[in-house]
C-alpha positions in Angstrom: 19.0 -1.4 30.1 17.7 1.6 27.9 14.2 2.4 28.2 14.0 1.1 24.1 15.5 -2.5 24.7 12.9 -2.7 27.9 10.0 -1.9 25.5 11.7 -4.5 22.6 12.2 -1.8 20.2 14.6 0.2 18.3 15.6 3.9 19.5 14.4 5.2 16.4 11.3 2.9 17.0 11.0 4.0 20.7 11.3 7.7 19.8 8.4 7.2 17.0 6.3 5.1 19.6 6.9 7.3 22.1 5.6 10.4 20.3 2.7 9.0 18.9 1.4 8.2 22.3 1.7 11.6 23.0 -0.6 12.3 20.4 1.4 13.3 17.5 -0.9 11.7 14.8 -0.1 12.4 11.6 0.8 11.4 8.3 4.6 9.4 7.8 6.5 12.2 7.1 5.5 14.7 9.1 5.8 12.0 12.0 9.4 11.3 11.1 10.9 14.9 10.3 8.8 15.8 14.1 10.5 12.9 15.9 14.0 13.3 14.3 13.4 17.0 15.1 12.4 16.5 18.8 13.7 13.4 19.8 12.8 12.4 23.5 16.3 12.5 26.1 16.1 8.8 26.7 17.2 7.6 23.0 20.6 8.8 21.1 20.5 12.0 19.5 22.0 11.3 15.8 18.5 10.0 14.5 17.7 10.9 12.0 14.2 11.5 9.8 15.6 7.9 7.2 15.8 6.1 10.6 12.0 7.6 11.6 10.9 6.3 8.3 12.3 2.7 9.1 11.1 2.6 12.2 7.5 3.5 11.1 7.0 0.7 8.5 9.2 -1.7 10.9 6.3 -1.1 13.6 3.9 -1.3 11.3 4.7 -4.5 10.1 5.0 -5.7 13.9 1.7 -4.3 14.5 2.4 -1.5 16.8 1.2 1.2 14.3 -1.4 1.5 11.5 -1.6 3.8 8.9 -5.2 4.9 8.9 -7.5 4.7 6.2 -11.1 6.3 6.0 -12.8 3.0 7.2 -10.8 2.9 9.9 -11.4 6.5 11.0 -14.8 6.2 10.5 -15.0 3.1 12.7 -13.4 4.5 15.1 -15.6 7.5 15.0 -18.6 5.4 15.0 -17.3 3.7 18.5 -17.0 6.8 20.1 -20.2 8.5 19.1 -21.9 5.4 20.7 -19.8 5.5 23.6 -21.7 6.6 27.2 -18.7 6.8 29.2 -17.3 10.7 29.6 -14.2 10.9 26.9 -11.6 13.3 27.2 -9.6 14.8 24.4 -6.8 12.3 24.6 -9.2 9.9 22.6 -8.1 11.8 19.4 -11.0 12.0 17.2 -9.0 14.1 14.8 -7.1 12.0 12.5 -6.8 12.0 8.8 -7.0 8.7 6.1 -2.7 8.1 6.0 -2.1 9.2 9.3 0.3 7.1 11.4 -1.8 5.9 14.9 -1.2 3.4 17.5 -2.5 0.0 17.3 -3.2 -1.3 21.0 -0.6 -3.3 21.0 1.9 -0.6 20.5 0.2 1.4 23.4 1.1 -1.5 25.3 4.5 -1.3 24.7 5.1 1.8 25.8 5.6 2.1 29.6 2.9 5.0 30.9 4.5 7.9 32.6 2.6 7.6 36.3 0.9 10.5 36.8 -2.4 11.4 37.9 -5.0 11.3 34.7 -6.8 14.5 33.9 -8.5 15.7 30.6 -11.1 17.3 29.0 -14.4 17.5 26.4 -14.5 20.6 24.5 -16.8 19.1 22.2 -19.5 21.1 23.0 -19.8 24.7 22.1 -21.3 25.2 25.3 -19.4 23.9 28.1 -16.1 22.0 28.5 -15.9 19.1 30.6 -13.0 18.6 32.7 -12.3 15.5 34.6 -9.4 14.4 36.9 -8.8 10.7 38.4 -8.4 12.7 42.4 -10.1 15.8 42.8 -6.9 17.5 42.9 -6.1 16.7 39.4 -9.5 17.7 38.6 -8.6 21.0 39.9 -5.5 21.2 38.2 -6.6 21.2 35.2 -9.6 23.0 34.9 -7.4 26.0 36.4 -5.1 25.6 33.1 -8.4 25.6 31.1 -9.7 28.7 33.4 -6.3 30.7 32.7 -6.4 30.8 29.1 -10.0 31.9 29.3 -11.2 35.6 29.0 -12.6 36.6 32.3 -16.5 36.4 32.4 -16.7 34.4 29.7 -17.3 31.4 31.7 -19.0 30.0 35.0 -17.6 27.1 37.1 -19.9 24.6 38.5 -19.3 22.0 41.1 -16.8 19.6 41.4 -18.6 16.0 41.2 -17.7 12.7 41.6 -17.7 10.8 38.2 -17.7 6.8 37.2 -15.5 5.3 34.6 -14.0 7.8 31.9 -11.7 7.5 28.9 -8.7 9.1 29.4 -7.5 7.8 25.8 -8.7 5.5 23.3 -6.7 2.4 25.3 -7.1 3.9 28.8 -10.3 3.8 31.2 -10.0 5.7 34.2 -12.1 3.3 36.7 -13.5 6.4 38.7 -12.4 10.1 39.2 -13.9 13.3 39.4 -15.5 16.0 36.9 -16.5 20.0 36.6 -18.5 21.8 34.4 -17.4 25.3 32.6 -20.5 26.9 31.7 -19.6 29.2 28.7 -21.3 32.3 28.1 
């Protein structure tokens, strides 16, 4: 069984599901020519940007995807600014009215790629928060945040424990681990 027919969709539809999860949020064409252009190795490779189209409005007929409008974003803006759990960057606050996003549903239907969670807040012009759900994770990635940051620019403070995070707008992280970068 492919990895599509054990989510219950298409290839096309997989290939569009399965990039949008990974954050590609953008408007219908863009998301099609991307997907058709970098298809993922587990669907055929003769789709093409039509079949992305088809895909898009079959899912978002089935209620896997919505295309945005401003009452949406700003609803969805209005969650998070009230939210007082730590959220990392994959709770994409950067979307556009037209832009193809996942519903919850369609997060659902895409099987999640076990890996440790990590993330970060950049939000602040200040500091970046990074957290991690071990403290090893943690660590990884605030060393890929450290190396693309001039030297000195920036102090490390202690690793922490940390409750319940948001890894992405469908995903709470029950517990894990944070650091601070102090920027200068």
């Amino acid at each position: 069984m492919t990895s599509a027919e054990e989510a219950g969709v298409s290839e096309a539809e997989y290939a569009v599901l399965w990039h949008v999860r990974d954050t590609v949020v953008q408007p219908r064409d863009v998301l099609a020519s991307w997907t058709a252009q970098n298809l993922p190795n587990v669907v055929a490779s003769d789709i093409t940007v039509d079949d992305c189209l088809r895909a898009i409005d079959s899912l978002i007929e089935r209620g896997l995807l919505v295309e945005l409008s401003a009452a949406d974003i700003e609803a969805d803006r209005a969650r998070w600014r009230a939210e007082p759990l730590p959220v990392s960057w994959g709770v994409d606050r950067d979307r556009h009215p037209g832009d193809i996003d996942l519903t919850e549903a369609g997060f659902r239907v895409m099987p999640r790629q076990r890996s440790l969670r990590a993330g970060y807040n950049d939000e602040s012009a200040s500091s970046i928060r990074v957290f991690g759900e071990t403290e090893e994770s943690c660590t990884r990635q605030l060393q890929s945040i450290v190396d693309r940051l001039p030297p000195g620019s920036f102090e490390v403070g202690p690793m922490q424990p940390l409750g319940p995070w948001w890894f992405s707008r469908f995903e709470r992280v029950p517990g894990g681990f944070e650091a601070r970068l102090q920027l200068k």
